[in-house]
Every structure is written in structure tokens, then in C-alpha cells.
Steps between C-alpha positions, in 0.01 A plus 500: 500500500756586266468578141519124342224403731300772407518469163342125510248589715364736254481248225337234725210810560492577136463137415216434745330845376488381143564175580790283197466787249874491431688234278753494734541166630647443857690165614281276632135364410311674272135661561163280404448465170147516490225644753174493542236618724159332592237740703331269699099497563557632842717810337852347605748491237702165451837595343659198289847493328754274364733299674833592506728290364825397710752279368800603712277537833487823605151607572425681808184637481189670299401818639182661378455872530232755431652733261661861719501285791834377609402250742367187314165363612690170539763272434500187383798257529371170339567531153218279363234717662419728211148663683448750770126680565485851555243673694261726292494773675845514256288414181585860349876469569718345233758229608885364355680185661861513582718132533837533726730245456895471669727587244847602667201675719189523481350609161098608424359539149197640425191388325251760228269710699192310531128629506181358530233509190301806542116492357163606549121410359200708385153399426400716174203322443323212730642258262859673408788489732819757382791370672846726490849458631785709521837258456819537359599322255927443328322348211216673254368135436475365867143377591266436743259269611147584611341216752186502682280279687175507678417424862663152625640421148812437353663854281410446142750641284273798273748689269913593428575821371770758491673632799438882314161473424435605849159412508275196381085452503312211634133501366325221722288273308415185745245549797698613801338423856828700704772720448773434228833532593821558274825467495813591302795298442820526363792295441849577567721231400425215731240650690165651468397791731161611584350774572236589782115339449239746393173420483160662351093372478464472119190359360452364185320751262542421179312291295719145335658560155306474247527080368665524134359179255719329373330310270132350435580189303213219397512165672475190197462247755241670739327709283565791676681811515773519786585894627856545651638842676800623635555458891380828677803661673315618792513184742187552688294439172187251635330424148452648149222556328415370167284708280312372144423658200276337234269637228595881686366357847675535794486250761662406808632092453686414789702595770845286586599555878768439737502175650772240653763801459487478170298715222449374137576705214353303212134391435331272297153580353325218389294393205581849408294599188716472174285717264622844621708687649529535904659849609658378888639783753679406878502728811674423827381541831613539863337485820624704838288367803731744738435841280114408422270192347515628112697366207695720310493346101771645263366617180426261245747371276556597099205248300661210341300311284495164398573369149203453281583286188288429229488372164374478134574272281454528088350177416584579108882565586507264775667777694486581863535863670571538849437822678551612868499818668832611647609444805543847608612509904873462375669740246768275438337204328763320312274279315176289460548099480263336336439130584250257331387172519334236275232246568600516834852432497756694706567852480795649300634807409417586106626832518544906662395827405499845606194556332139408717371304183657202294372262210577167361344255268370200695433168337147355446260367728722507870442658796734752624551711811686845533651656816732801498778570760580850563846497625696866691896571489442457875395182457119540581277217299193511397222287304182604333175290500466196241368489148384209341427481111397171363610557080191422328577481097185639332213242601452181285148464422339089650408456128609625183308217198442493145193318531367503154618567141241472191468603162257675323545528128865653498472637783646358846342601843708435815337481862714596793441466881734696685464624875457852485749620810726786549786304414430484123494747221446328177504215312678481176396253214759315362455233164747242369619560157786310362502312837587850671264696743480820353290759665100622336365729743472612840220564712446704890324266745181665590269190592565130588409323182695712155403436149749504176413451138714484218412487133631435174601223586473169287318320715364222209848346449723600790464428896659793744653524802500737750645600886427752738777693710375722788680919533503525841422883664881562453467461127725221560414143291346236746380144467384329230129290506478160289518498107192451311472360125197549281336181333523473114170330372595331188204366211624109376267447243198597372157294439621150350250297350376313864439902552722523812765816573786469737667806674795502747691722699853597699426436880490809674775622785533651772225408736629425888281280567479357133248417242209351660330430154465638166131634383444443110236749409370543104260763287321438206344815253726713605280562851669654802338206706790230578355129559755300746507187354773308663720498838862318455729451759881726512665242346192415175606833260293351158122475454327352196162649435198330292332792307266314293209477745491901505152647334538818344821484500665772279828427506627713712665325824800617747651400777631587840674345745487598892762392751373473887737498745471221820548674862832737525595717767312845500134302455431639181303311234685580195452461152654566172381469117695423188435645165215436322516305183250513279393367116262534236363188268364589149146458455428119322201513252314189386184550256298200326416574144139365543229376721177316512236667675312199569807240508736437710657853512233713516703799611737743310768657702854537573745398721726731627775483813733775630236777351341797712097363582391890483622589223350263265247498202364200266296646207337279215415614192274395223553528064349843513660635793300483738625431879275195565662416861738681748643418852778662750417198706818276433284186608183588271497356133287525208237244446370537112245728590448908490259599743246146492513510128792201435658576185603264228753324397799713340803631547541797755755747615619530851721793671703419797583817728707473805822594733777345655587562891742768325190653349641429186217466252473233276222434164389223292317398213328165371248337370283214657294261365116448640415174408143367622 
């Protein structure tokens, strides 16, 4: 061999030592591109590369070597067959692929050194698996996959991480019944290679994660609260476990479990109570039938409970206040919607908040209903429980009357029925002067019926007119009840000579269910005793009355009028008097200046009307002085006698003593003549 040939054969041994590790590029084809290697399950290792490209057609052949050894383990001439298998008892050695194509002779270029993907496993725990390769890597960023699969199933792709991380753990967390085997994968271009199977028994030993809540959020069409939680990583989770809280008792409330593959991760409570707060906590559960009949339950979730809103409403500032406890699972609440709706109409938003309590003034006599919406920067919704607030205006009592107004002298009494409720306060007096209600007094409700007098008044000559207006228990001015008008009781004219009086009188008003008739009562003598002496319907307001047939009359007469009212509707039987009017007639005197004893007027003695009967004194007296006859008896006379002595004819004093109704005392002086 001379020195030329010497020289090449050296490079071809340096180049199958270290395989293409020179930039020098040869004529001919170049070397694969891209290798892989797959260890199969029986420990042979599949080699794959890249077909060679060969425009001008000059492939020979694909030689495969194990690196130091000259002789290749084979050669392959069909250029599409990009595979060979290589015994394991090799699996340690590292491999490169040469290509020789004919250039003016024949030409070989060599492939990168190829090696298979080294690794190994260790249980740590009966759970834990530490897996760790050794492979070289051009790149810092390369990765690697992580497979595994269990008996008779498919590999399940686990994890990817770095090539230099060396080392990855598996914590098992579904039920195994056999070994778990693993894999490592990596990618080189077009291919993947694997690396040998490795298997371990792993059990699972861990309990699930524990279930996070994401929200607890009231149901307005159910009337319930629904519960929703996150989906438990660990994949062998069979149920969770829902825990209550109310009134600081702990219960268990249900249990959700696997069933048709599937496992829920929301629950609805129904015709959950809306007057307080429920505290609600989730664990998960697995169950292992292989490792031993128990459940293992994670711990139980962070509390989340629900919404509670209430409400109070200020009846005086028709004002509303809303207030809700927080919704405290999430820490990034963005804000509170609050959403209302009238006599049942749809729901809207009114307005947000970042406050847990809001207030607006409502309008009268509506029903409303609340709800609040808590709402996360994740997204998370929520809704408290419903409030419902019908707006009551202080309470309007069923009756509120004037039912009489009478006079007494100059003073006016008022009668006033008034349901005595919470809703009222007060009642404030108002009179019409100069055709304008101007206010005379105000009086606190305590009882059902009130009573108002006002005096000073000129009741003889002038009629008034009153109304009543309710202060509610705000303070606030209410309703008014009817207007009432005092009767004016007028004197016409005074005895005429057919002895007859005639009164009248201004109707009176205000009655609801009107006058039903007016009662004419009348007083002589200045006694408290009134004599009803005519009834006139509401529409007869004059009387004419005879006063001549009256004995012992002393002039003294007065009037009243009474006005009944017909059926209203609070069935009270009311009545209301006018003023009184009342006169005095001067006494009339008539004495005869003689009388016959035994003729035909045998009887002295005066006649008197309009005079007081007990207060009354008829002396005579004879030339000498002498009181021959006396009488306080206004019907007894004197007869000519003194004693049973009759005295003679003559001329005799008499003295005439007496009052008027006004006590007024009157005196006179005469003569008479006794003539026999």
C-alpha cells in the first residue's frame, strides 16, 4: 500500500470512529440528515434516518456501522429503505450511517454519530416515580417528551420538559391495578426517537385536590342556591362532598358521584332558606379497589358563603337601603350590580357599587324586589338571595270625620273621629277666614274620637267654618276630612199682637250623610231644662212659635236649634247645636181703680205678664196705715175684707212688689176704689 492509499484509509477509520464530525464535504451523496433511534419492547433498537436525496443517480448503498467497528452491520442498496433493526445485545454501542455513491469512483459520506436515549426510573415514594436521563443535547432549549401507558393501552402523552433538567417527577394520582410504564421521546427534525420502556407498580396515595368554589350564587327562578367548583385535577376523583353551614351547624348535605363517565361540578340546593346566611365547603374523593376498599377525601375546601340581602326602608323619606354581606371567596371583586324590579316587571340593572350597601328613594305604594350580582375580574358571578319591600307611605287611617260642630254661647266645640293607627301623628285645626284656611291649633292623636273648642268667637251674628288635615307619623301633612259649618240661629221678630215669635236659621254643613231633620228646642225663665217643641225637615230652616198660651211665663224665652244627621258612613249618630238665642219681654201691668165686693168684680188684683211668680208681693193699705191685705200669690186678690171683718167703702192704697225674669225689680203705687 503506498502512501496515497494510506492516507485515505486513515480518514475513512477516523470518520467511522467519530463518525461526519468534519465539515469537509466529499463528492458524492451526502450523510442522513436526521436520525433517530426507537428501542423496541423486546430491547432491539430500530435505527431510522432520512432518505438521501439523488438527483443525478448515483446511490450505491447505506451502510450502517457500530461506531470503532469497521465492518458495517449491513448494507443497504435500495435507497428508499430508510430502517434497519439492530440486535440489543448492541443497545450500549452508539451508531453513524455512511451513503456511497459513484462519483468518478465510488464516494461514502458519513452521517452524526448516533446514540440511543439513555434513562432510568426510581420509586421515591409508592406514589412518586423520579425518572432521569443522561442525553446530549446542541441546543440549551431542546425538549423532551414524557409518555406512559398502562397495561394493554395506548401511551398517553404525561409531560415535555427540558433536555437539561435531567430529571422529572411523576406523582400518581388515579388507581393503578399494574405496573406503569414510561417512556421518553425526543424529536430530531423529522423523526422522534424513543428510548427503552421502564416500568414501576405505583399506587395512588394521595388524596384528590382539594375542589376550589367558584361561586355560590342564588337561583331567582328556582328559589335556590346553585354551588359550582373547579374540576379536580386528579382524574380518578369518584364524587365530592358537599358540606353545610347554617346558624354555626355543620351538616353533611349531599354527596355528587361519578356516574356515566361524567362527574358534576355544580349543585343546586333547593327551596334554600333566604333569611340567612349558608356557609358551603367541597371535598373530593377517590376510590382504589386494587390498593384497599377506603376513600381517600381531600380536605375541605375554603367556606364560601352565600349572599344574604336585606333591607329597610324609611317610610318618612321614602328611601330604601340595601345591604349584603360581601362575597368574600374572591379577592378581586370588581363590583356589585344591583338589579331591581317593579310590580313584577322584568329585571334591570339600576346601578354598581363597590360598597356591600346602597340606597334609593322608591316611589309610593309598589312592590319592589332587590338582587345583587357579585361579579370577579376572572369572570366568576354571583347573586345574593331576594328582598322584597312593598313602600308603604305612613298608613291612612279607614276614617278621618268631622261629625259634629255646635255652639255654645261664643264658644265652638268640634267633634272628630279619627282611626287611631300608627300611621298618624296629629291632626291640625284649620278655620276659614277671608275665604282662606288658616291654621288654629294642633292636636296628638291619642284616642279614636278628639275634641276641639274654640272661643271668642261671635257666634250670635257670624256662622264658621272649619276642616281637618291629618300629620302623619313623618310630621308630614296628610288628608283632609269633610268641612263642617256652624248654624247661625237668627230671632225675626218678637211677640206681635196675635202673640206669635218666629226664629230661623243658616242650614248646617258638612254632614256625609246629610241633615236628617232639624230639632227646634225652647226655654222659658231662664231654666236649664230645654222643651223640644218642633221637628222640621233639612230643607224647613224657620219656625213660628205661639207664646201666649205659656202660664207663668216671665219673659224670658231662647232658642236652640239641633241638626241630626240621616245614615253616613262610619254609623255614627251625630248631632250638632246652633247658638242659643234668647230675649227678655218687659213686665205689662194692668190695675183697676175700683171694685165691688158684692158686684160683678168682686176681686181686686193685678194683671201682670213677663214678671217673676216668686218674687212677688200685693199689699193693701187702709187711711191710717194699716196693711189690711197682703199676697205673694200672683193669682190671689183682695176681696173688701181684713181678716172676716169687710171694710167699708173708701178709698185705699195698694203696693205692687215684683221682678222681671232679669230679676229686675219693679214698684207701684195707687189707689183703688171699694165700692159696695
Amino acid at each position: 500500500m503506498n502512501y496515497k492509499l494510506l492516507l485515505l484509509h486513515l480518514l475513512i477509520v477516523i470518520q467511522s470512529y467519530f463518525g461526519q464530525s468534519t465539515n469537509v464535504k466529499r463528492c458524492g451523496l451526502s450523510g442522513p440528515s436526521s436520525t433517530c433511534t426507537s428501542i423496541e419492547t423486546d430491547g432491539d433498537i430500530t435505527i431510522n434516518w432520512s432518505e438521501s436525496a439523488d438527483p443525478n443517480n448515483i446511490f450505491v448503498r447505506y451502510e450502517v456501522y457500530v461506531l470503532g467497528n469497521q465492518t458495517p452491520l449491513t448494507k443497504i442498496t435500495n435507497r428508499i429503505t430508510t430502517t434497519y433493526v439492530i440486535d440489543k445485545s448492541l443497545s450500549n454501542e452508539q451508531f453513524y450511517i455512511s451513503v456511497v455513491s459513484s462519483c468518478t469512483s465510488e464516494s461514502t459520506n458519513y452521517g452524526d454519530t448516533i446514540k440511543t436515549i439513555s434513562f432510568e426510573t426510581t420509586k421515591i415514594d409508592e406514589g412518586i416515580e423520579l425518572i432521569k436521563w443522561d442525553i446530549n443535547s446542541k441546543k440549551t432549549n431542546d425538549y423532551l417528551l414524557i409518555e406512559y401507558k398502562k397495561p394493554s393501552t395506548n401511551w398517553i402523552f404525561l409531560d415535555s420538559t427540558l433536555i437539561s433538567n435531567k430529571e422529572y417527577k411523576d406523582t400518581v394520582t388515579n388507581c393503578m391495578k399494574d405496573y406503569l410504564s414510561y417512556r421518553l421521546k425526543v424529536k430530531n427534525k423529522s423523526c422522534y426517537s424513543y428510548s427503552k420502556i421502564l416500568s414501576d407498580s405505583l399506587k395512588d396515595s394521595y388524596h384528590p385536590d382539594i375542589p376550589l368554589i367558584t361561586s355560590v350564587s342564588f337561583d331567582t327562578l328556582k328559589h335556590g342556591i346553585t354551588i359550582n367548583w373547579n374540576k379536580n385535577s386528579a382524574k380518578d376523583v369518584k364524587g365530592y362532598i358537599i358540606y353545610l353551614k347554617n346558624n354555626n351547624l355543620s351538616s353533611t348535605l349531599d354527596t355528587i358521584l361519578f356516574q356515566n363517565n361524567h362527574i358534576a361540578t355544580t349543585y343546586q340546593l333547593l327551596n334554600a332558606t333566604e333569611q340567612q346566611v349558608s356557609e358551603f365547603r367541597i371535598a373530593a374523593y377517590d376510590f382504589c379497589p386494587s390498593i384497599g376498599k377506603k376513600n381517600q377525601t381531600s380536605a375541605q375546601s375554603e367556606p364560601t358563603s352565600s349572599m344574604l340581602l336585606t333591607n329597610t326602608y324609611d317610610i318618612c323619606n321614602r328611601t330604601i337601603s340595601l345591604s349584603w354581606n360581601g362575597y368574600k371567596t374572591w379577592d378581586d371583586i370588581t363590583k356589585y350590580r344591583i338589579f331591581e324590579k317593579s310590580d313584577n316587571n322584568k329585571w334591570k340593572i339600576i346601578d354598581s357599587t363597590n360598597l356591600t350597601s346602597y340606597s334609593k328613594k322608591l316611589n309610593e305604594f309598589k312592590n319592589y324586589d332587590y338582587i345583587i350580582e357579585a361579579i370577579s375580574k376572572q369572570g366568576f358571578k354571583a347573586f345574593s338571595t331576594i328582598t322584597k319591600r312593598f313602600t308603604n307611605a305612613p298608613s291612612i287611617p279607614k276614617y278621618n270625620y268631622t261629625n259634629s260642630i255646635s255652639v255654645n254661647q261664643n264658644e265652638i266645640t268640634i267633634e272628630h273621629y279619627v282611626e287611631h293607627i300608627g300611621g298618624v301623628k296629629a291632626i291640625k285645626i284649620e278655620r276659614k277666614i277671608n275665604d282662606i284656611y288658616q291654621e288654629i291649633s294642633t292636636l296628638n292623636i291619642n284616642s279614636n274620637k278628639m275634641m276641639f273648642k274654640e272661643n271668642n268667637l261671635n257666634t250670635s251674628r257670624e256662622t264658621y267654618t272649619y276642616r281637618i288635615q291629618l300629620i302623619d307619623s313623618c310630621g308630614l301633612p296628610s288628608v283632609y276630612s269633610n268641612e263642617i259649618t256652624s248654624m247661625l240661629l237668627k230671632l225675626d221678630s218678637k211677640i206681635d199682637s196675635n202673640g206669635r215669635n218666629v226664629i230661623s236659621w243658616l242650614p248646617y254643613v258638612g254632614y256625609n250623610g246629610g241633615v236628617k231633620h232639624y230639632l227646634i228646642y225652647r226655654s222659658i225663665n231662664n231654666s236649664d231644662e230645654k222643651e223640644l217643641i218642633a221637628t222640621h225637615n233639612s230643607n224647613e230652616l224657620t219656625y213660628e212659635d205661639n207664646l201666649t198660651n205659656i202660664i207663668h211665663f216671665d219673659g224670658n224665652v231662647c232658642y236652640t236649634i239641633i241638626a241630626e244627621e240621616a245614615s253616613n258612613l262610619y254609623n255614627l249618630n251625630s248631632s250638632s247645636s246652633s247658638n242659643q238665642v234668647c230675649f227678655s219681654y218687659s213686665p205689662l201691668i194692668y190695675i183697676p181703680n175700683a171694685f165691688t165686693p158684692n158686684g160683678k168684680n168682686p176681686i181686686f188684683k193685678p194683671v201682670l205678664t213677663y214678671i217673676d211668680i216668686n218674687n212677688y208681693t200685693f199689699s193693701i193699705i187702709d187711711r191710717w196705715g194699716q196693711i189690711v191685705y197682703q199676697t205673694n200669690d200672683v193669682e190671689n186678690g183682695w176681696n173688701g175684707s181684713s181678716g172676716n171683718q169687710e171694710l167699708s167703702n173708701g178709698l185705699y192704697m195698694y203696693v205692687l212688689q215684683f221682678q222681671d225674669g232679669n230679676n229686675k225689680e219693679y214698684s207701684t203705687r195707687g189707689v183703688v176704689n171699694l165700692i159696695r
